[in-house]
C-alpha positions in Angstrom: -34.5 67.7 37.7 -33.5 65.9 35.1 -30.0 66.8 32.9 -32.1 67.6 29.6 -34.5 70.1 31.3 -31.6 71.8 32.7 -29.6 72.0 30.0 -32.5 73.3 27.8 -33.7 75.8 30.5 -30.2 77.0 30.7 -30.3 77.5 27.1 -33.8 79.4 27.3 -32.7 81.8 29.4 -29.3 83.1 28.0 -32.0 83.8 24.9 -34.1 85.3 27.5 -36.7 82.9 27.0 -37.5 81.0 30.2 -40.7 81.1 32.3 -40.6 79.8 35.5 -44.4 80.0 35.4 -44.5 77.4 32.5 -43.6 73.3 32.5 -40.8 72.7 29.4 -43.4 71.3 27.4 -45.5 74.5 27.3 -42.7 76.4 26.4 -41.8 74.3 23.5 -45.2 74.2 22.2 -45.1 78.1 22.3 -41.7 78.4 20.5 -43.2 75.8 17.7 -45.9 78.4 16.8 -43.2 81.3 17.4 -42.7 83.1 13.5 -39.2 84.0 14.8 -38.3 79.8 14.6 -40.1 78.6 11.6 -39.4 77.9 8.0 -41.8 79.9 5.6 -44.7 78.0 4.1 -44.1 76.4 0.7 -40.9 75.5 -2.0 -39.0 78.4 -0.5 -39.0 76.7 3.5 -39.0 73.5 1.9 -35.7 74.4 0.6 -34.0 76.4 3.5 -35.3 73.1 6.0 -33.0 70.7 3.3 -29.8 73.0 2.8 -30.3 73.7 7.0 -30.3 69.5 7.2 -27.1 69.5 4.7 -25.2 71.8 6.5 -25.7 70.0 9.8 -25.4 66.4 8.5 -22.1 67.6 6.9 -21.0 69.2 10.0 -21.6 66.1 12.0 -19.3 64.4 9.4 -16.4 66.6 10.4 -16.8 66.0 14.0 -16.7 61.8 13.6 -20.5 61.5 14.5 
C-alpha cells in the first residue's frame, strides 16, 4: 500500500473516520460533502478560507518551507 494511503488512513482513524468497506477516494468524496469540514457559503467562508490560507502560508514561513 502505498505511504500516502497509509498515512491518511492512519489519520482517519485516530478521528474515527475510517471504513474499511470504502476505497480512499470514496471516503474523501464523503468528507468533501461533510458540513462538519466546509467553509460556509458566501463573503463570510470566503473570508475564513483566506485568513485559514494566511495563517498556514505564514506558518510555513517559520518552518523554512
Amino acid at each position: 500500500m502505498p505511504r500516502i494511503t497509509v498515512e491518511m488512513n492512519e489519520i482517519l482513524a485516530a478521528q474515527g473516520l475510517a471504513d474499511s468497506t470504502k476505497t480512499m477516494g470514496e471516503i474523501m468524496q464523503a468528507l468533501n460533502k461533510d458540513e462538519r469540514f466546509l467553509y460556509p457559503k458566501g463573503d463570510e467562508g470566503r473570508q475564513m478560507i483566506i485568513e485559514d490560507f494566511r495563517i498556514e502560508n505564514q506558518s510555513k514561513a517559520k518552518a523554512g518551507r
